[in-house]
Each structure stands twice: as C-alpha cells, then as structure tokens.
N, C-alpha and C positions, 0 to 999 in steps of 0.2 A: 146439684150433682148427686147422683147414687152413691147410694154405699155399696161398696165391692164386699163380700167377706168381714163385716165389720166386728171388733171386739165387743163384746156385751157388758156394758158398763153400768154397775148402780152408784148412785149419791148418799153419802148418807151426814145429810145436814143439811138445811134450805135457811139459813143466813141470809148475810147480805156473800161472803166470800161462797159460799155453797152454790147459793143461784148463779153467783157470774162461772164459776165451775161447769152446771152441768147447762148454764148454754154455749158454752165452750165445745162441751162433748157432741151436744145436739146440732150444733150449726155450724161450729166451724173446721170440726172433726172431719174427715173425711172416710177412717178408717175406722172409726167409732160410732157405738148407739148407747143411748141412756135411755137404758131399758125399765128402770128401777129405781125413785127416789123415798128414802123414809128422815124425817124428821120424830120427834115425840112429841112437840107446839101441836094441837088441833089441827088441822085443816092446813099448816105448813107446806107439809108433803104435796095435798092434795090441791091444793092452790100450785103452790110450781109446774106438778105434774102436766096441769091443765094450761099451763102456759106454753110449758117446751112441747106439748101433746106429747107426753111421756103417761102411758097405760097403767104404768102399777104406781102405788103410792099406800106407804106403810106409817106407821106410827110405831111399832116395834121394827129392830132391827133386828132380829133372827129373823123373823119374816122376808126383808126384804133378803140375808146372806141364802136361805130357801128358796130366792127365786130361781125357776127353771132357766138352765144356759146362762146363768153369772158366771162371769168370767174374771171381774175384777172391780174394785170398788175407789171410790173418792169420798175419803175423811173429813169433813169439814165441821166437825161437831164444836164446841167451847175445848178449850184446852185441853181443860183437867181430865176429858172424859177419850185423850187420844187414842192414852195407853189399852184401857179396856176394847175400844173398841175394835182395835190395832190387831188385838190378840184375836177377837171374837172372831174377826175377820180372815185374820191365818188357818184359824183353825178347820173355817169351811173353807178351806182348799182355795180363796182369792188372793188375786195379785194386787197391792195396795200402795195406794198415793194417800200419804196422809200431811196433812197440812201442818206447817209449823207451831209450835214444837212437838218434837213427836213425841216429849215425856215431861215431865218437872219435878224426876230424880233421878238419881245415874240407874239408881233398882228399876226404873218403869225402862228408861232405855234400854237395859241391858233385855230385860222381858221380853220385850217389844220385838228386838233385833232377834232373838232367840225362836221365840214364834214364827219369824219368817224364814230363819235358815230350818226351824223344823217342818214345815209346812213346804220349802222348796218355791215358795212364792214370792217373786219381785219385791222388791219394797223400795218408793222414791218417796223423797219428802219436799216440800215446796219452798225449795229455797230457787224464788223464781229470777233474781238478778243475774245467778248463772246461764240465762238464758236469753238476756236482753243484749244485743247485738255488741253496743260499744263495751259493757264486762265482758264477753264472750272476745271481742277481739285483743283487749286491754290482756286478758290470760294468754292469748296464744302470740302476742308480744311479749308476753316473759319468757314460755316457752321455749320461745324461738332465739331468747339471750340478746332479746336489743334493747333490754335496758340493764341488762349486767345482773349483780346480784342485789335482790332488794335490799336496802336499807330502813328507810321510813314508808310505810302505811299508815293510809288515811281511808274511811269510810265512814259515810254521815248518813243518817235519815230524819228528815226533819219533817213530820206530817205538816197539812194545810190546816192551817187557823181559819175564823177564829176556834179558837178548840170550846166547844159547844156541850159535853159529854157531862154527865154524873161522876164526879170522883167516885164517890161512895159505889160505884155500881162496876167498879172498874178493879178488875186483883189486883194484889199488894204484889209488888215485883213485875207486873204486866212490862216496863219499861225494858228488863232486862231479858224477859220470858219470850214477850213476843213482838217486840219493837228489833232491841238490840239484835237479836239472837238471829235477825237478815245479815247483819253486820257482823256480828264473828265470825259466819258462814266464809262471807266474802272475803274477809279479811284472814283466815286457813286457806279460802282457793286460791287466792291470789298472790299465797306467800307456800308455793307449792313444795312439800316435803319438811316442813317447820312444825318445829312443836312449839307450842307457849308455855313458858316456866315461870314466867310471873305476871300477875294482873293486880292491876287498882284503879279503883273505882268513885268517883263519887259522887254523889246523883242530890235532887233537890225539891224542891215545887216549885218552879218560879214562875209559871203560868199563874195556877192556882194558890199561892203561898195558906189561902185560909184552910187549905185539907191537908197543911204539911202535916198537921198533928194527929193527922190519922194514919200517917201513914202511906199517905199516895204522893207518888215522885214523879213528874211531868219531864226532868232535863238531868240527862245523865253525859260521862266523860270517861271513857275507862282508857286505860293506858295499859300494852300486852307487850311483855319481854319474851322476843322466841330465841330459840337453842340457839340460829344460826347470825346471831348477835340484833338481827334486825328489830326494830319500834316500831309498833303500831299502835295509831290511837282510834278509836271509833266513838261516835257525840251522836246523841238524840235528844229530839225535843216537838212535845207534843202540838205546837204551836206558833208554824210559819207563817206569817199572815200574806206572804207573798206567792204561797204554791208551795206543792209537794216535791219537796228539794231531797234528791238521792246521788251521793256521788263517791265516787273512788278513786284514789292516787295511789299510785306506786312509784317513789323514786330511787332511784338502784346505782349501782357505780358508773352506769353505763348512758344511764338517759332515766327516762320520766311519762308513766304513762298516765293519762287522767279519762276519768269515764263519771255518762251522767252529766243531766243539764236539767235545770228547773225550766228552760225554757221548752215551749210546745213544738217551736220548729228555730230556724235562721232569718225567719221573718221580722226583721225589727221595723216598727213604725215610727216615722219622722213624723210632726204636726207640731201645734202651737204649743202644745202644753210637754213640749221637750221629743225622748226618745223614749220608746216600752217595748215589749215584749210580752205575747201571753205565755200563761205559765200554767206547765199541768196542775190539774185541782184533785185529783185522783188515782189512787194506785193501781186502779181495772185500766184508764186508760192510760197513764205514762207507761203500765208494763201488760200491754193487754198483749202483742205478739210475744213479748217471754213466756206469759201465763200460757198462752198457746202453745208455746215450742217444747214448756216442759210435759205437757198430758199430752202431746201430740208421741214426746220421749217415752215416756210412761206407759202409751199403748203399743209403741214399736216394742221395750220389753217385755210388754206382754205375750209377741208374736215371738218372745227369743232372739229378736233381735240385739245388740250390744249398742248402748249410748254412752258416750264418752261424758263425761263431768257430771253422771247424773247421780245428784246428791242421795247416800246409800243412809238406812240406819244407824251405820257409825259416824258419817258426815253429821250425822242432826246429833248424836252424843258429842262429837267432839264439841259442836258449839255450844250445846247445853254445858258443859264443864266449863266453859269458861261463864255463860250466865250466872252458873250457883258460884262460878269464884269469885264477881262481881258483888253479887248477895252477899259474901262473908265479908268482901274489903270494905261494902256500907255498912255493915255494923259493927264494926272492927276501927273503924278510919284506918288502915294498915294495908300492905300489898299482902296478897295470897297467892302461894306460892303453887305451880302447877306440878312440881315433881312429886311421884311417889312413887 
C-alpha cells in the first residue's frame, strides 16, 4: 500500500529490539517511512538499512539527527545511553519514542522529560503491554467500574528458558531496570490515580545460583503499597522453560479482571501423549500488534494528534521510582518507603 503523507522517521540503534522497530516503521506503518538508521557497531546501520531498503545509514548520531526532513526518531540504543540520546534528540527539534527505561536516575528522567517539554516535541516511551488488546481492555473494565475498586494487583513476566545469556555481560539491577520496570508500568496503569508509599523487594539467582556472588539476580518479587489502600505484587524470572509467560490481575470489590496467556492461541491438542498447548517463545511475536499500536500511537502524535494512555516521560519516571526503590529494599532487606 503507499504511503500517503508519511512521517519521516529515523532509528537510532539496530539491535535485536531496534531491527524489529524499524521493520515496524518500514512495513507495517502505513503513515510512516524510516528514512534514516544510525547505529555506532560497524556495518550495523548499514546492514539494516540494506535490509528495510532504507537509503541513509550513520555510525554517528548527529548525522543521522541532520538528516534532511527528520521528523522524529526511535531510541533503541543499550540503556545507559537513553538519557543522552533523549536529549540529543530534543534538542534537534525531533519527536521521540524512546525505549524502556528512559533513564537509571530520577536526575537523567527528570533531564530527559525537561528536554522535551523545552524542545515542544512528543515524547512516548515503550511500555508496549498498554497496547496489547486484552491490557488495553482489562483498563477500560476498570474504568468503566466493573470490578469496583481495586484491591489486589498482580503482574508477572516470566521470559522463555532455557535462559542461555552471559550473566557477566548482563547489568547489575537489569531485573529491576528493564524486566521489572514493564511491570510497574502496568501495575500504576492499571491501578489508575494511585500512588505507591511503599515497596519491597526481594530478588535472587535462582536460575544461575553460580553468578549470585557477582552480583546478578535472575528471580525477583516486590510487593507495592498504594495510597488508596490497595496490594500489588509483581514477580520476574529469567527462565520459563515453558514460554514467554506475561500476565495481569486486578481484583477489586466488585469483580476481577485477568489479562495475558502464555498460550499462542485456544487451540489445545488432544493425542496420545495427553493435552498441550503452543506457547509464545518471543516477546516480537506474543506482543508484535502492541509494538505496532504503540509507533503506529507515536506517529499519530507526531501529526498532533492526542493518544489516550500513551505512556509520557513521567509515566517511565514514575515506574523508574519504583525500580530504584526496589534496588534500595535489596540491599537494605527492608520496605522503602515512597513518600517524600
């Protein structure tokens, strides 16, 4: 299908999360072109580029923020480097999707969010479960008061085993940073106008027990007290051997809503060797139409359009504050309290 009027979009990161981005933008965009990918890896950029048949392809990113007719950009670099680029990016005048987390201090969010109200440019961050059908309707059943007022919250993410990765290559806190930190998201949208006054936390290796002593923690459990008396607890773990298990409860005075299935469809097979079910292996494809709906959101704001529940720069500090309160309750063994 052509593109009408399309927004002019660059990438800036070719990852594994970067690539499935900008063939997002490239092919299933409709209102969008990725006009522009820059990585700093050699031949990153340029390898992508040559795949989406996307024309520019950078190794510096001011280069790519100087491309002619940018209009707005996709962040998918390594964490640590959100903040910088966040800024770099405001400040040449683009509207920005930047991938979770958008900081790993309240100082880099607070920057971060500051650079786009002075710059006047959009800013969505990818907290993509607000965009997967049954969360999205699971919210507008609270909304709508059919299950009364929440009481307990539940939110899980439990990646696919066997977990295969380098501890050693892996950040200290990643668990809380950038596992968890889907899950507090969900756990503020879902518990709408609530604040959390206390967290605790407490995390482990139990995949890997031999890298405990460095420092890397594979299985975490935090527990959130919000204002409006309600419990919510959220659990991760790097290593489901059965599929990539994501799901959300809310139950309330009124009823009970539950979102998220490890299964791929309703398809269950009968045969000799019992009952089964496949089960999603990947987070591109259990949540490939969210990842859609939220850049698809993100280039409507670009047009000025207004998206309801699209997670703001304050969205991604709020859940960040509760990851570093996380961080304090594991080295503390103790709850950390949110008021100040």
């Amino acid at each position: 299908m052509p593109k009408t009027n399309p927004v002019s979009v660059g990438l800036i990161g070719a990852g594994r999360i970067g690539s499935f981005h900008g063939e997002t933008v490239a092919r299933r965009l409709v209102d969008a072109d990725l006009v522009a990918i820059a990585d700093p890896a050699p031949d990153a950029a340029a390898k992508l580029a040559k795949n989406l048949e996307v024309d520019a392809a950078y190794t510096d990113i001011a280069e790519l923020l100087a491309h002619p007719g940018l209009e707005a950009v996709i962040i998918a670099t390594p964490a640590r480097f959100h903040t910088n680029v966040l800024v770099q990016a405001a400040e040449a005048g683009n509207a920005i999707f930047c991938e979770k987390p958008m900081a790993l201090t309240l100082d880099e969010a607070d920057r971060a969010i500051a650079a786009a109200k002075a710059a006047g440019v959009p800013l969505q961050v990818g907290f993509n479960r607000r965009w997967d059908q049954a969360f999205a309707e699971g919210r507008a059943a609270i909304d709508a008061g059919k299950i009364g007022r929440p009481q307990l919250i539940r939110s899980l993410t439990r990646d696919p085993g066997p977990f295969g990765a380098d501890p050693e290559k892996i950040p200290l806190w990643t668990i809380f940073y950038e596992t968890l930190i889907h899950d507090f998201d969900t756990l503020l949208w879902l518990n709408p106008g609530a604040r959390p006054v206390e967290v605790y936390a407490t995390a482990d290796a139990l995949v890997r027990p031999d890298s405990r002593d460095k420092g890397f923690l594979d299985t975490a459990v935090v527990t959130i007290r919000f204002d409006n008396g309600s419990v919510a607890v959220a659990e991760a773990n790097f290593s489901a051997l059965y599929g990539y298990d994501i799901r959300g409860e809310v139950f309330g005075s009124a009823g009970m809503v539950t979102m998220g299935d490890v299964r791929r469809s309703s398809m269950t097979l009968f045969d000799a060797n019992g009952v089964s079910n496949d089960t999603w292996r990947r987070d591109t494809e259990h949540f490939i139409h969210g990842y859609t709906a939220q850049l698809a959101s993100f280039v409507r704001s670009v047009r000025g359009e207004g998206v309801a529940h699209a997670p703001t720069g304050a969205d991604a500090r709020n859940a960040l504050a509760i990851a570093l309160a996380c961080i304090d309750s594991v080295k503390t063994k103790s709850a950390v309290s949110m008021l100040s």
